[in-house]
C-alpha positions as CSV (number, residue, x, y, z in Angstrom):
1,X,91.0,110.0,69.8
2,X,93.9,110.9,67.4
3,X,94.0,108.9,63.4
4,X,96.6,107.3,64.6
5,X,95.1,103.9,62.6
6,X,96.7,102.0,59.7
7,X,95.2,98.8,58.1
8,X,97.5,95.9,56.9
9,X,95.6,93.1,55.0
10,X,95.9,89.8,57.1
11,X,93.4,86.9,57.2
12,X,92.1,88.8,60.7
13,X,93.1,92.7,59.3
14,X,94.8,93.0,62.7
15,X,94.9,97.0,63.3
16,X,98.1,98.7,64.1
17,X,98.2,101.2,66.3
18,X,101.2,103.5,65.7
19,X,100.6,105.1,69.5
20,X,98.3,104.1,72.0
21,X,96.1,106.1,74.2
22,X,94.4,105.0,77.3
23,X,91.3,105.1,74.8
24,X,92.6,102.8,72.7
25,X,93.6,100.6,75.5
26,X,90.2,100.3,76.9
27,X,88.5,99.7,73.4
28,X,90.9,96.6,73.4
29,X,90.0,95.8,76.8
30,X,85.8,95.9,75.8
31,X,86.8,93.8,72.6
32,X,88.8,91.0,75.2
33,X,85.5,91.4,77.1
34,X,87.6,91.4,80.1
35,X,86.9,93.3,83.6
36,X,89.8,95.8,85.1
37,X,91.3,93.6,86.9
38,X,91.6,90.6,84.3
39,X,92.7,93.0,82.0
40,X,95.7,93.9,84.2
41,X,96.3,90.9,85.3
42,X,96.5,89.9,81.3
43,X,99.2,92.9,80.8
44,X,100.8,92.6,84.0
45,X,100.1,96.1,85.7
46,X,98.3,97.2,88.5
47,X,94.3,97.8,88.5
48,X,94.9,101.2,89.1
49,X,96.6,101.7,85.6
50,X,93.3,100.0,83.9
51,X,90.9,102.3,85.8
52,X,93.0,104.9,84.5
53,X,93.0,104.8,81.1
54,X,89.2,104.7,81.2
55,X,88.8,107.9,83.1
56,X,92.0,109.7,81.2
57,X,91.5,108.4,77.5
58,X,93.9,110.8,75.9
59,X,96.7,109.1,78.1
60,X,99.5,108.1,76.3
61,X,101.2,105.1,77.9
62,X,104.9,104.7,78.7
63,X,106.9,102.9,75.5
64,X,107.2,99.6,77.7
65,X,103.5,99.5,77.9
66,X,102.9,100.8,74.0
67,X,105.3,97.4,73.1
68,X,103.0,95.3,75.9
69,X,99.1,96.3,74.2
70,X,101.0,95.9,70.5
71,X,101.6,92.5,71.6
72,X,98.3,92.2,73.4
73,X,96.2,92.8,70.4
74,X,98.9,90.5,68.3
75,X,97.8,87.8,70.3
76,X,94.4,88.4,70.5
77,X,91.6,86.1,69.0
78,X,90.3,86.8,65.6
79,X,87.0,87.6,67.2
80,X,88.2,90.3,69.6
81,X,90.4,91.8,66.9
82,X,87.4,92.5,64.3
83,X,85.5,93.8,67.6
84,X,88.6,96.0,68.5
85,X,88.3,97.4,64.7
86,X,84.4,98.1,64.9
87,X,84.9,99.7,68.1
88,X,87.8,101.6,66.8
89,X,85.6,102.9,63.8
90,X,82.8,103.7,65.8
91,X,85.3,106.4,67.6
92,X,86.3,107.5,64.5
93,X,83.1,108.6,63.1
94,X,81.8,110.1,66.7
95,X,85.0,112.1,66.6
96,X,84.0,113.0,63.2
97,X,80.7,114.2,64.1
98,X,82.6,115.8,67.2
99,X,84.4,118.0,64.6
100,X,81.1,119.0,62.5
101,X,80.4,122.7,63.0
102,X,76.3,121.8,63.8
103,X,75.1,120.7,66.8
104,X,73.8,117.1,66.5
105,X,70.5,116.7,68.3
106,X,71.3,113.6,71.0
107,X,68.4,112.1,70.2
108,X,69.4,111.6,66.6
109,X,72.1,108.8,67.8
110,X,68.9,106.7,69.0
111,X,67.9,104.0,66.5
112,X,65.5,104.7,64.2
113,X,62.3,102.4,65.4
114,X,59.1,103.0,65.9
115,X,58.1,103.9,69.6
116,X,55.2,103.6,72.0
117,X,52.5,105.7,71.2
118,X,52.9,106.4,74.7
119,X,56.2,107.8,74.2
120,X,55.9,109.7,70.7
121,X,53.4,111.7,72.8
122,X,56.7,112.8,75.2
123,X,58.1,116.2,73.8
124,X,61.5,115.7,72.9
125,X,64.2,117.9,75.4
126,X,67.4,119.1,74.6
127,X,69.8,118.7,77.3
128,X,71.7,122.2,77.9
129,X,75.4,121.8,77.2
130,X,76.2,123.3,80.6
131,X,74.5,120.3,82.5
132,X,76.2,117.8,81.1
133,X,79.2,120.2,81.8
134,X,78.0,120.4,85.2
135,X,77.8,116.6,85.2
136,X,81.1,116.1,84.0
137,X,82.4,117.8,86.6
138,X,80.5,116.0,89.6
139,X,81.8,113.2,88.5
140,X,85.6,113.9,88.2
141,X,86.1,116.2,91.2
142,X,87.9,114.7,93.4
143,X,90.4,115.3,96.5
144,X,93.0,112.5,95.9
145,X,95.5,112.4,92.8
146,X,96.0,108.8,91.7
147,X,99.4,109.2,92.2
148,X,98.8,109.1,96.2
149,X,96.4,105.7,95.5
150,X,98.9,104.2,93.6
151,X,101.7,104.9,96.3
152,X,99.5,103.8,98.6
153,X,99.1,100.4,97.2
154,X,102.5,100.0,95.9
155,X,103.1,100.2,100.3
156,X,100.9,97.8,100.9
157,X,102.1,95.1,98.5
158,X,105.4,96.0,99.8
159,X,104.2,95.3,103.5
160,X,102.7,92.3,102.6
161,X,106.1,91.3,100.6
162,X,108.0,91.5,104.4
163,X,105.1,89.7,106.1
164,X,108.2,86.7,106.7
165,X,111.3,88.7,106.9
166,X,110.4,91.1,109.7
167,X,109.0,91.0,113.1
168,X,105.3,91.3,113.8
169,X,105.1,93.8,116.0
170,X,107.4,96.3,113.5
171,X,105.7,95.3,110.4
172,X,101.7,96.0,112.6
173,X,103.2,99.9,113.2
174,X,103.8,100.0,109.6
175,X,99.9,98.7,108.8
176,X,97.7,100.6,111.2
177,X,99.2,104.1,110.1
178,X,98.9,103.1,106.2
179,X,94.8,102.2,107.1
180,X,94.6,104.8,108.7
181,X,95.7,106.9,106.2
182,X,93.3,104.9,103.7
183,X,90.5,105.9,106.2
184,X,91.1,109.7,106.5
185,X,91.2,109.3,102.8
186,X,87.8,107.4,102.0
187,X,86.2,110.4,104.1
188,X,87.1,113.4,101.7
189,X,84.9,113.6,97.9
190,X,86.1,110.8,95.9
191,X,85.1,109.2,92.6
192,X,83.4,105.7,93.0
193,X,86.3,104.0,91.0
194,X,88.6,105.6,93.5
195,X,86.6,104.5,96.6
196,X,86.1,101.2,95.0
197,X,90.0,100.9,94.8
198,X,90.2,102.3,98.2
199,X,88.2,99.7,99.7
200,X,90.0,96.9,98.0
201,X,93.5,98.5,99.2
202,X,91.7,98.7,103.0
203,X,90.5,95.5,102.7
204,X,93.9,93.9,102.7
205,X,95.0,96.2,105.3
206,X,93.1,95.0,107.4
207,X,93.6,91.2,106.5
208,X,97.4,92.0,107.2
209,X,96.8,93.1,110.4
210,X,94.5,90.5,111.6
211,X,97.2,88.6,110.4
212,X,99.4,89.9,112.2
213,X,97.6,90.5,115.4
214,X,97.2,86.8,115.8
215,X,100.9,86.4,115.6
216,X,101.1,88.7,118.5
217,X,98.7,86.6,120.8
218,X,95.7,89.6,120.1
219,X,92.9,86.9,118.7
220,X,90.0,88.9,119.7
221,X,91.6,92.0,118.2
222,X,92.6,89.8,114.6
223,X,88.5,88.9,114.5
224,X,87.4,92.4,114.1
225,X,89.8,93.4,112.0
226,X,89.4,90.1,109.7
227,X,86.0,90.8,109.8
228,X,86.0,94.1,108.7
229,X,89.0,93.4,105.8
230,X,86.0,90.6,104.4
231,X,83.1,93.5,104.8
232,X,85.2,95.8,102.2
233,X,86.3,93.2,100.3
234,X,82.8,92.1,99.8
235,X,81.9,96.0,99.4
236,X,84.3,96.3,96.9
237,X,83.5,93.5,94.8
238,X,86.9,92.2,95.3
239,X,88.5,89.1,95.7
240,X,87.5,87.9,99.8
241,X,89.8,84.7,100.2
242,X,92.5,86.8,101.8
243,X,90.2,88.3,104.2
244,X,88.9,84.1,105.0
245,X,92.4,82.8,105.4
246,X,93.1,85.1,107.6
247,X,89.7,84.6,109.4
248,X,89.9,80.6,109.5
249,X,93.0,80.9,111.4
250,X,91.8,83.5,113.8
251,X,89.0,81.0,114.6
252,X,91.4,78.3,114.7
253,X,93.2,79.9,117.1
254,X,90.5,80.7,119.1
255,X,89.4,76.7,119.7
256,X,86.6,77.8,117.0
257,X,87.6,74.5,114.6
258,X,83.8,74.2,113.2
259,X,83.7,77.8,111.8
260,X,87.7,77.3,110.9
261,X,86.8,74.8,108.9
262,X,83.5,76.0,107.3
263,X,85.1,79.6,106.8
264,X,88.0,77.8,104.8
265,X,85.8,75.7,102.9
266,X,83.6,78.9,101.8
267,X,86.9,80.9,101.0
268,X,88.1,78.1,98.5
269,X,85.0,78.0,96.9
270,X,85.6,81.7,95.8
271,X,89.3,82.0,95.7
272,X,91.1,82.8,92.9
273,X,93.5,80.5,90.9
274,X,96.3,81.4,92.9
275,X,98.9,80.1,96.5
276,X,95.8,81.4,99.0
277,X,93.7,78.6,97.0
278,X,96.0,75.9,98.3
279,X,95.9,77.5,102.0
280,X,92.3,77.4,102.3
281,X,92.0,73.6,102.0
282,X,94.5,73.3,103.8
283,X,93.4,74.9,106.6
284,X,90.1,73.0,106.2
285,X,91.7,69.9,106.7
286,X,93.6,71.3,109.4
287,X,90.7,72.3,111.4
288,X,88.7,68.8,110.0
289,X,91.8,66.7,111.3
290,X,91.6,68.4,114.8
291,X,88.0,67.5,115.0
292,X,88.4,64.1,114.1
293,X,86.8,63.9,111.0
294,X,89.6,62.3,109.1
295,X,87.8,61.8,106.2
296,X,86.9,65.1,105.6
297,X,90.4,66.0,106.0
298,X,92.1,63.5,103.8
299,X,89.7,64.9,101.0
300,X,90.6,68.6,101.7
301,X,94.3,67.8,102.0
302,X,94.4,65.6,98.3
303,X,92.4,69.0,97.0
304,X,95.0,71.2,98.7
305,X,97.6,69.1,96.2
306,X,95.7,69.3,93.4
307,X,95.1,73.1,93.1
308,X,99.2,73.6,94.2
309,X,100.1,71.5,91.0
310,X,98.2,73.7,88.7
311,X,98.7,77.2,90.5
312,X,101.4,80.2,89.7
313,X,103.8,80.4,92.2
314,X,104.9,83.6,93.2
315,X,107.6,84.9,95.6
316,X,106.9,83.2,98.3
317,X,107.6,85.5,101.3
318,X,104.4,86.9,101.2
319,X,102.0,87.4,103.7
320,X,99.6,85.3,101.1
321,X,102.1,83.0,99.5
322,X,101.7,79.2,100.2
323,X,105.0,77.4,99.3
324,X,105.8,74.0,99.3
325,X,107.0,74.6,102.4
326,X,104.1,76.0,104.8
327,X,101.5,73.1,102.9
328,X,104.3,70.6,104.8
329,X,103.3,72.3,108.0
330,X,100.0,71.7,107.5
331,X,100.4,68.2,106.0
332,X,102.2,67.4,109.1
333,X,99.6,69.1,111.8
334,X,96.8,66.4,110.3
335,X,99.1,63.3,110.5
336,X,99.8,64.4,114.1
337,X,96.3,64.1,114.7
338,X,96.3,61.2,112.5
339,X,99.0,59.6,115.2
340,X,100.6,59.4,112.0
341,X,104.9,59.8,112.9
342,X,106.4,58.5,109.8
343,X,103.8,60.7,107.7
344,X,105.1,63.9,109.4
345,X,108.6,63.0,109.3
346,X,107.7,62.5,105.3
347,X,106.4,66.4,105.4
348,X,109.5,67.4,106.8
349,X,111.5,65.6,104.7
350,X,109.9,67.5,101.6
351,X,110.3,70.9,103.3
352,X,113.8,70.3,103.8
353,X,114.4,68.8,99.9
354,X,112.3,72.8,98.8
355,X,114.9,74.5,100.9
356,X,118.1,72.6,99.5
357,X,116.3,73.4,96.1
358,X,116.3,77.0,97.3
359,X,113.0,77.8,98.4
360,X,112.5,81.0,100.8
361,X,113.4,79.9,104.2
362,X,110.5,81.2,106.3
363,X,111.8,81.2,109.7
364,X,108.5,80.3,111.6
365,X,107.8,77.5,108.7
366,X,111.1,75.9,109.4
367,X,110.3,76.4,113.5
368,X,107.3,74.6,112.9
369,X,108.8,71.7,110.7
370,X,111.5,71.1,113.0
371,X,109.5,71.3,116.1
372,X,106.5,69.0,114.4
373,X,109.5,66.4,113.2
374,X,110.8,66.4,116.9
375,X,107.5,65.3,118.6
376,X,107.2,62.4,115.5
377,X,110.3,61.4,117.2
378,X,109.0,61.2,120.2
379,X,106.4,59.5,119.0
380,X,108.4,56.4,117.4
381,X,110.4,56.5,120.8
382,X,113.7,58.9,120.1
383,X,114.3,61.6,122.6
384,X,117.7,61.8,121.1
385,X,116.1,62.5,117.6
386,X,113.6,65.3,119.2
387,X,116.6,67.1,120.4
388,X,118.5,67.1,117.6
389,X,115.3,68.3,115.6
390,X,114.7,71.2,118.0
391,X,117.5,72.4,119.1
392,X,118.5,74.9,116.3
393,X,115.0,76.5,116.8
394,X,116.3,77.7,120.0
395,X,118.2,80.5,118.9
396,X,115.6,82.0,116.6
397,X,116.1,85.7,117.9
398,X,112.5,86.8,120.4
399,X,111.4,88.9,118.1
400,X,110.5,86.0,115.6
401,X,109.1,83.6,118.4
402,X,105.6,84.3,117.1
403,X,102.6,82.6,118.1
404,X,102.4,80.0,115.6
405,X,106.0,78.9,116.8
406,X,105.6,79.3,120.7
407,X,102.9,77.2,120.0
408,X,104.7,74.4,118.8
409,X,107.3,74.2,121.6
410,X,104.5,74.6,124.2
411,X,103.4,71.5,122.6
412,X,106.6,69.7,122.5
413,X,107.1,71.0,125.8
414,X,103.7,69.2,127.4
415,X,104.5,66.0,125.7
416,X,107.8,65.7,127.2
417,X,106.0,65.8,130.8
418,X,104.3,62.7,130.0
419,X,105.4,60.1,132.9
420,X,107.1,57.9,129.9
421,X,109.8,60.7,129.6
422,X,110.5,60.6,133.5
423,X,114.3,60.2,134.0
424,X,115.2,60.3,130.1
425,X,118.6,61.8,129.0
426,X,118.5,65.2,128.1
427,X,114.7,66.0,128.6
428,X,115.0,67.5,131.5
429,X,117.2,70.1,130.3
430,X,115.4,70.2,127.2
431,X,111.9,71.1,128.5
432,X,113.4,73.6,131.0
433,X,114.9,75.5,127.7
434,X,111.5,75.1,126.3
435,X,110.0,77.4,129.1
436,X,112.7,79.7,128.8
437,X,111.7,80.1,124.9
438,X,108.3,80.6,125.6
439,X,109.0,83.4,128.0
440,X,111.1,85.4,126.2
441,X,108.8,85.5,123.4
442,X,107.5,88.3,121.8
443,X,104.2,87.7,123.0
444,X,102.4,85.3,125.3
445,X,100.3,82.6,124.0
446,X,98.3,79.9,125.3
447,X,98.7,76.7,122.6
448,X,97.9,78.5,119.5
449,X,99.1,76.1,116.7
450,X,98.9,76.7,112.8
């Protein structure tokens, strides 16, 4: 690593590094004691980077990054910055003895105690150079650049990014060919930081298009691929609530409301501090709510708002975001099977104030909302106020009439058949337009909800 070091005297002698390697950036990572993905999470770049600069030390990182580690290792605890200078030292004198014109004996680096009779009777071995050569070399061949990993991730972010601004179907044609691309990939010679990596990337993939497959009606389809995005995120050490979101609401969908609701609950348990936190209970309470445990739900629900006041927000169109906005869905599903009108009118009511605010409107959120409000209408005896809620949803183009919105007309639709409705103004017409919707949906559904 190049003497690239100056001292300044400080209270905690903070080191200045004049240009930073990938070296140098991992020593600061060791003295954080942080893992990869902490650590880029702390800078604000992508694991990938991290990994990196462990495997390419003499990297030197772009300016914008060089200003991001000086400020890094500025902030960094007294503690971490004296380990940051022994590690830094230590480097200096192996490079030191890497510049000596002898040959060091490898066993000379070993501690000087006193072993095991046992083992002072073992002849010591040196190790021929070419080995470790040969060693070297198993271990860095590889047939994939991280340049094509990187791009490859970079896609699927971006894919995720349009989960709520395209149409299903166009966005699954874009998913299957990037796994499958991840899978031709995972069978040539990689490293075990790049399959790792790999696995991660596939893992969400596969999420995505569980995801996705359930939008399209395909439930039996979405379990297998849900349960293979949680087997590589498992395999990969990575984070697995994705994988279980997606997974409680394939089960949801399929009637499944005790493993819904248990699947959920484990997912929160391990989740990270982040939106898919606040999804998981609420999809437990969801699924707790429709099997009349209300208690259970209420608790879930009151966690749901406890982790959403504490968590980052982010952009909120992603296939893993959970604004305001979609915990108002779900806040109004459980007071519907509460019985509860006013509460879901309440939900919509602070869907609607995010949007005004500016929130992301999510077409099939808003669907939802407006249909939910329009059957808590019905509910406190107001067809006119049901058909004032639903009928903007009736233009939403076919190609965004997903399951979870279908769904929620079908719904509406059933309720307005009730014998109470019989000779009503305008229902008539209304649940006749409610068919129609349905059928020119994108895909056909049989009461899927949430």
């Amino acid at each position: 690593m190049p003497a690239t070091i100056k001292t300044i005297d400080t209270p905690a002698r903070t080191q200045v590094i004049t240009k930073w390697t990938g070296g140098h950036a991992d020593l600061l990572r060791q003295s954080l004691r942080m893992t990869n993905e902490s650590f880029a999470e702390h800078l604000g770049v992508v694991v990938r980077t991290v990994a990196y600069w462990r495997e390419r030390p003499e990297t030197v990182p772009k300016p914008a990054i060089q200003e991001t580690l000086d400020a890094a290792l500025e902030r960094a605890p007294d503690r971490a910055k004296a380990q940051f200078a022994l590690l830094l030292a230590e480097c200096g004198k192996q490079a030191d003895r890497a510049d000596a014109p002898e040959v060091l004996d490898p066993h000379a680096l070993i501690p000087a105690t006193s072993p095991p009779p046992a083992v002072q009777a073992i002849p010591r071995q040196r190790i021929p150079a070419d080995d470790i050569d040969d060693l070297l070399a198993d271990l860095t061949v590889t047939s994939i650049g991280e340049d094509a990993i990187q791009q490859i991730e970079q896609a699927t972010i971006t894919l995720a990014e349009s989960h709520t601004q395209a149409p299903a179907g166009k966005l699954l044609n874009q998913v299957i060919p990037l796994h499958q691309r991840v899978r031709s990939l995972l069978g040539g010679r990689l490293r075990l930081s790049q399959q790792r990596d790999l696995y991660r990337i596939e893992s969400l993939l596969l999420s995505h298009a569980c995801l996705l497959l359930g939008d399209l009606g395909e439930n039996a389809l979405a379990e297998r691929y849900g349960m293979a995005g949680l087997a590589f995120a498992q395999e990969s050490g990575s984070d697995q609530a994705v994988a279980m979101t997606v997974l409680a609401k394939t089960f949801r969908w399929q009637k499944r409301l005790t493993e819904s609701m248990d699947m959920a609950c484990r997912g929160f348990a391990c989740s990270p501090h982040a939106p898919i936190r606040v999804q998981l209970a609420s999809q437990e309470a969801n699924a707790a709510a429709l099997l009349g445990d209300a208690a259970r739900a209420r608790e879930a629900l009151a966690r749901a708002e406890r982790a959403a006041e504490s968590v980052t927000r982010d952009s909120g169109r992603s296939a893993w975001s959970f604004p305001i906005t979609r915990q108002a869905v779900f806040a109004q599903s459980v007071a519907a099977q509460m019985g509860d009108a006013d509460a879901m009118l309440r939900a919509a009511s602070v869907a609607d104030a995010a949007w005004s605010a500016g929130a992301p409107r999510i077409s099939a959120n808003w669907a939802q909302i407006r249909v939910s409000a329009g059957i808590a209408h019905l509910l406190n005896g107001s067809v006119d106020g049901a058909v004032a809620e639903v009928e903007p949803v009736l233009a939403l183009p076919p190609g965004m009439r997903v399951a979870t919105v279908t769904a929620y007309t079908e719904r509406l639709r059933r309720r307005l058949a009730h014998p109470r409705y019989n000779g009503a103004a305008g229902v008539h017409e209304l649940s006749e337009r409610l068919v129609q919707f349905n059928a020119d949906a994108l895909s056909d559904i049989d009461s899927q909800e949430d």
